[in-house]
VEXFIPA-112860 format. One record per residue: x, y, z of N, C-alpha, C in turn; residue in three letters. Coordinates in steps of 0.2 Angstrom, whole numbers, padded with zeros to 4 digits, always signed. Layout:
N
XYZXYZXYZALA/...
end
This chain:
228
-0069-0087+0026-0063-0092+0025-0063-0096+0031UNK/-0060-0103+0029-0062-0107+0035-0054-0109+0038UNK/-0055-0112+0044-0047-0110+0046-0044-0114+0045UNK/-0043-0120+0041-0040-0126+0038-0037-0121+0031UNK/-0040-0115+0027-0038-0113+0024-0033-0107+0025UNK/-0032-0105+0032-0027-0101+0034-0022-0105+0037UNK/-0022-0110+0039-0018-0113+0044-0009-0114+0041UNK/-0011-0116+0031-0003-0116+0030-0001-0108+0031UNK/-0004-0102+0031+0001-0098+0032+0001-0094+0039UNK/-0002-0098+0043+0000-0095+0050+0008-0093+0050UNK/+0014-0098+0049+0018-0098+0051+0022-0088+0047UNK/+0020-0089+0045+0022-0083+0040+0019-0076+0043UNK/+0012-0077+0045+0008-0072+0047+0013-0070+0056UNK/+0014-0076+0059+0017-0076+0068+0023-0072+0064UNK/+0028-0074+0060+0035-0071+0059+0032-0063+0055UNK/+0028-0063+0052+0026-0055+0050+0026-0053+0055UNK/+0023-0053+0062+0020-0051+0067+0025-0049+0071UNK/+0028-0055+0071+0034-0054+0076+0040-0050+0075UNK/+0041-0050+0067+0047-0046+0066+0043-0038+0066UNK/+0037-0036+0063+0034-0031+0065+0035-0027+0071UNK/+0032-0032+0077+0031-0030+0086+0041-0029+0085UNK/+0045-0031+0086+0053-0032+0087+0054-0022+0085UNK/+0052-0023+0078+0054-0014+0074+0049-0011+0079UNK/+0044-0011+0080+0040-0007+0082+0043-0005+0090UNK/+0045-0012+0094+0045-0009+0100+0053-0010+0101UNK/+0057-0008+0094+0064-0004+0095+0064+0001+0096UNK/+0061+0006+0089+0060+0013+0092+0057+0016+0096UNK/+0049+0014+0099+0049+0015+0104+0051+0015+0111UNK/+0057+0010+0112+0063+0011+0115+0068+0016+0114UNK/+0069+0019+0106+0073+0023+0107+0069+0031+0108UNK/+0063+0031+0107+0059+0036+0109+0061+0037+0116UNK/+0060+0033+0120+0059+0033+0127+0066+0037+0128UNK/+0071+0033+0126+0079+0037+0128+0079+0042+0128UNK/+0077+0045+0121+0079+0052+0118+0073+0057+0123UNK/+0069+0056+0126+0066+0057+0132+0069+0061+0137UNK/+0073+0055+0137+0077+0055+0144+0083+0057+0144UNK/+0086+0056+0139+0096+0060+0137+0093+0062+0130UNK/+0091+0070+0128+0091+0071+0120+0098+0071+0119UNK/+0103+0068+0120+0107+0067+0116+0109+0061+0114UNK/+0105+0054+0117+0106+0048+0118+0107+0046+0107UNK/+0104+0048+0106+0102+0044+0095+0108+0051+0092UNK/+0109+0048+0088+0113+0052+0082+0109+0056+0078UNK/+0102+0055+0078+0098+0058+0075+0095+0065+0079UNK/+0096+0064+0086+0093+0070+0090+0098+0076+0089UNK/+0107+0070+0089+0111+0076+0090+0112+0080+0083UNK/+0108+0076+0078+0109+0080+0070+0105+0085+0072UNK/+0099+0084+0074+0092+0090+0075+0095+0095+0076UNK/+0101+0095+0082+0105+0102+0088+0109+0104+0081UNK/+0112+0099+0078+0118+0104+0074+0115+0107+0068UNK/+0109+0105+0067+0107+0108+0060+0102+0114+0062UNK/+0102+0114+0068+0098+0119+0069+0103+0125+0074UNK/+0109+0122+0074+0112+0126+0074+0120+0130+0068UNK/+0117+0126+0065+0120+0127+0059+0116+0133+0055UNK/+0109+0132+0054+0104+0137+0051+0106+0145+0054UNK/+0106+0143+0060+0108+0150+0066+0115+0154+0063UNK/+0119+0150+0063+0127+0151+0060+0127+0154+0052UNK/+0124+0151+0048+0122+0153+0041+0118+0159+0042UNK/+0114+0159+0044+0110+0165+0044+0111+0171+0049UNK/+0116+0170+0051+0120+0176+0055+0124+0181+0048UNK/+0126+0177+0043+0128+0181+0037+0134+0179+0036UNK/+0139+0178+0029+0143+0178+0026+0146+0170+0026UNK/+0138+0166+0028+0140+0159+0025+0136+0157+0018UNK/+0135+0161+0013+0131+0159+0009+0134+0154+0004UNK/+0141+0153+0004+0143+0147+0000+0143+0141+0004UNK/+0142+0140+0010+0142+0135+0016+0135+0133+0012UNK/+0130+0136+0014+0125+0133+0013+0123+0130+0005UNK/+0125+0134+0002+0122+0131-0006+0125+0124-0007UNK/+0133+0124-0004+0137+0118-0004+0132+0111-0001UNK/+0130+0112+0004+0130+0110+0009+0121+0105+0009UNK/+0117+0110+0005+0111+0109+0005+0110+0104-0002UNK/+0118+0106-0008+0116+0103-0014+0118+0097-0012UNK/+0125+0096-0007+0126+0088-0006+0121+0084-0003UNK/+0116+0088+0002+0110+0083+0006+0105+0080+0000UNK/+0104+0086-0006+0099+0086-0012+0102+0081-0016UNK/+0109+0078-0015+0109+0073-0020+0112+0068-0018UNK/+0113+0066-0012+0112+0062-0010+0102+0057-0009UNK/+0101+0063-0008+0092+0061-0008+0090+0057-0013UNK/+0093+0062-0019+0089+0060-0027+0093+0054-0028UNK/+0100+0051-0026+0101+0047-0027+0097+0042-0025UNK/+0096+0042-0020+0093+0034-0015+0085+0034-0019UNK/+0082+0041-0019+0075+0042-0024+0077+0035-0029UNK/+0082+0039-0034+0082+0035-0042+0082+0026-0038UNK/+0087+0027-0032+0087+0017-0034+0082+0015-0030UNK/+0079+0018-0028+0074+0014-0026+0067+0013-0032UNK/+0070+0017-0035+0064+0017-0041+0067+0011-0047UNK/+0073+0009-0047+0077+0003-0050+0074-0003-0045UNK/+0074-0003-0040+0074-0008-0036+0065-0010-0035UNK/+0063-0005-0036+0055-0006-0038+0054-0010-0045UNK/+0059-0006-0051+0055-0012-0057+0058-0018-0055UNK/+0064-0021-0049+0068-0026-0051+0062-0029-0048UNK/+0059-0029-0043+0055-0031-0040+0050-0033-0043UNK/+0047-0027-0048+0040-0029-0054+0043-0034-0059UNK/+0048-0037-0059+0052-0040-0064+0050-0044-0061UNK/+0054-0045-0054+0054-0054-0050+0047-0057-0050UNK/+0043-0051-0051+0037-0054-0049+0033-0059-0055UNK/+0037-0058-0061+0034-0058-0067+0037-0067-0070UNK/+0043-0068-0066+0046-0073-0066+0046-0079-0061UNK/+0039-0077-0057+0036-0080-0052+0039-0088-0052UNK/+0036-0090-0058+0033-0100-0059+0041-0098-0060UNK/+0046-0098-0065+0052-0100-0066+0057-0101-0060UNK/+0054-0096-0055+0060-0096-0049+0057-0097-0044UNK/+0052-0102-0041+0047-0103-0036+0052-0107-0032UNK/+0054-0114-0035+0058-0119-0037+0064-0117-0031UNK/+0067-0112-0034+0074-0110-0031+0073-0106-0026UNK/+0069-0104-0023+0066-0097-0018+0067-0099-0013UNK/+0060-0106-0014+0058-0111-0008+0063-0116-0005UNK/+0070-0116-0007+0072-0121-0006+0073-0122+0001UNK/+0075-0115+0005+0076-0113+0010+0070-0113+0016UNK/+0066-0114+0012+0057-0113+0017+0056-0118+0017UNK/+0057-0119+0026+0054-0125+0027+0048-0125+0030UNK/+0047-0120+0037+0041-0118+0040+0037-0115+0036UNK/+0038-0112+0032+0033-0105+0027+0028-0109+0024UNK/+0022-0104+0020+0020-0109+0014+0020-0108+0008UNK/+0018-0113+0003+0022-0110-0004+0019-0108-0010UNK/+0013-0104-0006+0009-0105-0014+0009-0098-0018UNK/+0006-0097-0021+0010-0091-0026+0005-0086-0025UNK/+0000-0087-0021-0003-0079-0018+0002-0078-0011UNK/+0004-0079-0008+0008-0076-0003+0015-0075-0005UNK/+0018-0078-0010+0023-0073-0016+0021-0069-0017UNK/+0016-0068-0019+0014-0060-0022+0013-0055-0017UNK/+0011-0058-0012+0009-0055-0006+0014-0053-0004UNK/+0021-0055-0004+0028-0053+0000+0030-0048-0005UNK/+0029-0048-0013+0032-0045-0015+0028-0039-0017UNK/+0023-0040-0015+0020-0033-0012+0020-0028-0007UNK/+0021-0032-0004+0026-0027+0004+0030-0026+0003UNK/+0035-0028-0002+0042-0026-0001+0041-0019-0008UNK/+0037-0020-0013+0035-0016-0016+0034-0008-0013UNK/+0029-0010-0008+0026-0003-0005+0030-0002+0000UNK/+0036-0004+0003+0040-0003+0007+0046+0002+0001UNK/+0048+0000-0002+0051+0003-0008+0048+0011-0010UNK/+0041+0010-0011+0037+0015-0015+0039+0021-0009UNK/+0037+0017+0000+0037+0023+0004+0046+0026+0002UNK/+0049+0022+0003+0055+0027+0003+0057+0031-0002UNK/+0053+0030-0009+0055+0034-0014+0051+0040-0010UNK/+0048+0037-0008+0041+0044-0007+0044+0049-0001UNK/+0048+0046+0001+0050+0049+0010+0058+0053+0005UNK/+0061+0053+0001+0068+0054+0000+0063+0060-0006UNK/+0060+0059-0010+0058+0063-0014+0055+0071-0010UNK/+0050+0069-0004+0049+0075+0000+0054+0078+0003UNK/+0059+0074+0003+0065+0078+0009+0070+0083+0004UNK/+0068+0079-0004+0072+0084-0009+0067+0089-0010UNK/+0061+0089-0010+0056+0097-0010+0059+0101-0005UNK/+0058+0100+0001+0060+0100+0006+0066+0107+0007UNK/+0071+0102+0006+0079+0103+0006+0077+0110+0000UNK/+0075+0111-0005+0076+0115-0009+0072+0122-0005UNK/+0067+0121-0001+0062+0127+0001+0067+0129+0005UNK/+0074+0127+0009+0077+0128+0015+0081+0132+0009UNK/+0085+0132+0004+0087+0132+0002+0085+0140-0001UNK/+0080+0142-0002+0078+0150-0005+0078+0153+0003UNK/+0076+0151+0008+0074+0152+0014+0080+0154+0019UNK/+0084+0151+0020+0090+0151+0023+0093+0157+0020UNK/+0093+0161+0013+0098+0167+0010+0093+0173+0013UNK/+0087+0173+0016+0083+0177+0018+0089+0181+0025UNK/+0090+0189+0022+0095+0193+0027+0089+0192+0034UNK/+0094+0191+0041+0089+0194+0046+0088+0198+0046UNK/+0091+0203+0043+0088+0210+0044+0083+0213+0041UNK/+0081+0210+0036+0075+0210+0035+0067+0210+0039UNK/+0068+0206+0046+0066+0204+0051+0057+0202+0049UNK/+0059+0197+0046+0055+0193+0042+0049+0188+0049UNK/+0043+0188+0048+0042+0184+0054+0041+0177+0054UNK/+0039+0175+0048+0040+0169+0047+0045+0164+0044UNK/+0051+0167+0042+0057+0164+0041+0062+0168+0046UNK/+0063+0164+0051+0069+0165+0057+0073+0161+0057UNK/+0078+0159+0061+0082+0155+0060+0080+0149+0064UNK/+0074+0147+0067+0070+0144+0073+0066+0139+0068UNK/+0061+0145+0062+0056+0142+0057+0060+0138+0053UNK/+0066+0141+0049+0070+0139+0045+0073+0131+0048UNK/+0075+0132+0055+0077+0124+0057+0072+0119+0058UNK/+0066+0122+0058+0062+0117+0057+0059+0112+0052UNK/+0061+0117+0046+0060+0116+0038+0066+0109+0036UNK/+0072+0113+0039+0078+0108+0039+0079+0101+0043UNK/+0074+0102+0048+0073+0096+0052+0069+0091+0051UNK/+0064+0092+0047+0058+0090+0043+0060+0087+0039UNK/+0065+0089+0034+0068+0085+0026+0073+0082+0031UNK/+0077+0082+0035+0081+0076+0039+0078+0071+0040UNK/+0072+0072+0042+0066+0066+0045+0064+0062+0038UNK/+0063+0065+0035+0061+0064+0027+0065+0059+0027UNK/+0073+0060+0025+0079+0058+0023+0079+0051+0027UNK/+0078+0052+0034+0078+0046+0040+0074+0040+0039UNK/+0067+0043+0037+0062+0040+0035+0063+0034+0030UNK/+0066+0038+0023+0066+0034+0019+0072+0030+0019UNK/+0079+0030+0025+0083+0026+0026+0080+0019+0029UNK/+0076+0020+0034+0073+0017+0038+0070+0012+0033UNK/+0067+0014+0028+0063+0008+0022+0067+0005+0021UNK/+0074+0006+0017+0080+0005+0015+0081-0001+0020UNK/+0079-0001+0028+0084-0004+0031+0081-0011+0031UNK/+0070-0008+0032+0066-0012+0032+0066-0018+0025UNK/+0071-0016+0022+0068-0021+0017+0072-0026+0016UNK/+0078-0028+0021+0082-0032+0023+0077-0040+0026UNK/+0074-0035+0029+0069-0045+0034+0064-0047+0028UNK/+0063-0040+0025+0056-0042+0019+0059-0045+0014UNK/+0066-0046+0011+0069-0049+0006+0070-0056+0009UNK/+0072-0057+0016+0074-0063+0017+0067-0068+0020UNK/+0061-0063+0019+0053-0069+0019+0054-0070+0013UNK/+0055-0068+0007+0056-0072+0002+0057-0082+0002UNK/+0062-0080+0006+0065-0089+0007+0063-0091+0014UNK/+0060-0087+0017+0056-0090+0025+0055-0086+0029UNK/+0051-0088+0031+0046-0084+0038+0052-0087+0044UNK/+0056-0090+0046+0060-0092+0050+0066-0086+0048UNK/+0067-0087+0042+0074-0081+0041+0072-0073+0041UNK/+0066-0071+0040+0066-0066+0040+0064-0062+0049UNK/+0064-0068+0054+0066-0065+0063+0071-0066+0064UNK/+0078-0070+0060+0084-0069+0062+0086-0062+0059UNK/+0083-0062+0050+0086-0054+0050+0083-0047+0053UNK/+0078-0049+0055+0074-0042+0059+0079-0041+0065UNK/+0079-0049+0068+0085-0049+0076+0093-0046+0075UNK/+0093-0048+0069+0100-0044+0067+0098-0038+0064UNK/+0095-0036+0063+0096-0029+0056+0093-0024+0067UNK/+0090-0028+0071+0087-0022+0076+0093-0022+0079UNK/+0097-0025+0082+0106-0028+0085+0109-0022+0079UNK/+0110-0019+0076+0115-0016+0070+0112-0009+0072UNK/+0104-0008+0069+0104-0003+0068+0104+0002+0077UNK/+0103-0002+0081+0106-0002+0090+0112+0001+0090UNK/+0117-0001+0088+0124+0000+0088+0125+0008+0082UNK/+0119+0009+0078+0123+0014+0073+0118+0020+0076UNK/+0111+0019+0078+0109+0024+0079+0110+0027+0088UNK/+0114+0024+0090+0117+0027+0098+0122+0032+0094UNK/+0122+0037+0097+0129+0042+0098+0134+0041+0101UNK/+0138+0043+0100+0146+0040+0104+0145+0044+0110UNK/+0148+0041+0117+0148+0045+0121+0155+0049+0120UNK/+0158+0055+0122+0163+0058+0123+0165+0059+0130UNK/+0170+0056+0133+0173+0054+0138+0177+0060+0140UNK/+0179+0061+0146+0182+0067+0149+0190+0066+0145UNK/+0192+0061+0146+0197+0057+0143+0199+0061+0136UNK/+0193+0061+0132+0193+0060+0124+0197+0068+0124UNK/+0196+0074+0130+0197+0081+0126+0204+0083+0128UNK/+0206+0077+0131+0216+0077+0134+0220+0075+0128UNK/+0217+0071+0124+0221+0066+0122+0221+0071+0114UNK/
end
């Protein structure tokens, strides 16, 4: 392909790129944190409480805690499963409506380019961005149910592969599942707005990385906080 025929979609391919490098080297910086303070993300301090919660359950006579507990994370999941599985045909729909709504898409694309293979192209990432999180939310409800037979296992049994150590890991794993397929959910904010621009979808990467910064810090608790 000669490079007079890639040059209109340069600007699309830099703003893919970039908004890309931005997600990639956020987490990486929240990698490094949790490094350094495992208490620094919301997500490390979920890790401690559910692995400490497993300990507490399976010390014995929370077995309504748990079923309650395990059904509300299960349907929660399957929730976000179903709409993401809506939001996948809305998607195969908009794609079918291409030539009708080209018109009205583009009106905002000034940098971008307009031609109706990299339509398809966008609406193919934002497809397989959708798929993974049906796919990341689906595992986390397998998941969630194995903890679920697992977790009513007495210790006294002295079982060696189900402990309250293996169990939290099982439980920490469908979290990350759950986290995973938020994370699609969250990515599909900059891939919606390349729909109308490769310029707007680095403003909403710059904002959705500015937000998701502010939600996934832990509140510090302040010496203050345990007077009052």
């Amino acid at each position: 392909m000669e490079m007079t025929t890639l040059l209109p979609y340069l600007n699309d391919a830099l703003s893919f790129a970039l908004s890309a490098l931005l997600l990639l080297g956020y987490h990486l910086f929240l990698r490094r944190k949790e490094q350094s303070d495992p208490s620094y993300t919301v997500q490390a301090v979920n890790r401690t409480a559910r692995a400490a919660w497993v300990e507490n359950v399976m010390a014995g006579g929370k077995d309504i805690l748990a079923i309650q507990t395990l059904r509300n994370s299960t349907m929660a999941a399957t929730f976000l499963a179903s709409t993401a599985v809506l939001l996948i045909i809305g998607v195969l729909t908009l794609s079918s409506q291409g030539d009708k709504l080209e018109a009205a898409w583009h009106t905002l694309n000034v940098f971008g380019a307009k031609h109706a293979e990299l339509w398809m192209v966008k609406l193919l990432m934002l497809t397989s961005d959708l798929l993974f999180a049906f796919f990341s939310f689906s595992m986390s409800i397998r998941i969630f149910n194995h903890v679920g037979y697992m977790i009513n296992v007495p210790l006294s049994m002295n079982h060696t592969s189900i402990t309250p150590v293996h169990v939290a890991v099982y439980l920490n794993r469908a979290g990350w599942f759950y986290w995973m397929g938020m994370r699609a959910y969250y990515f599909v904010v900059p891939l919606l707005f390349w729909l109308f621009g490769p310029h707007l979808m680095v403003f909403a990467t710059i904002g959705l990385v500015y937000i998701l910064y502010r939600l996934d810090r832990a509140p510090k608790i302040l010496a203050d906080d345990y007077s009052n």
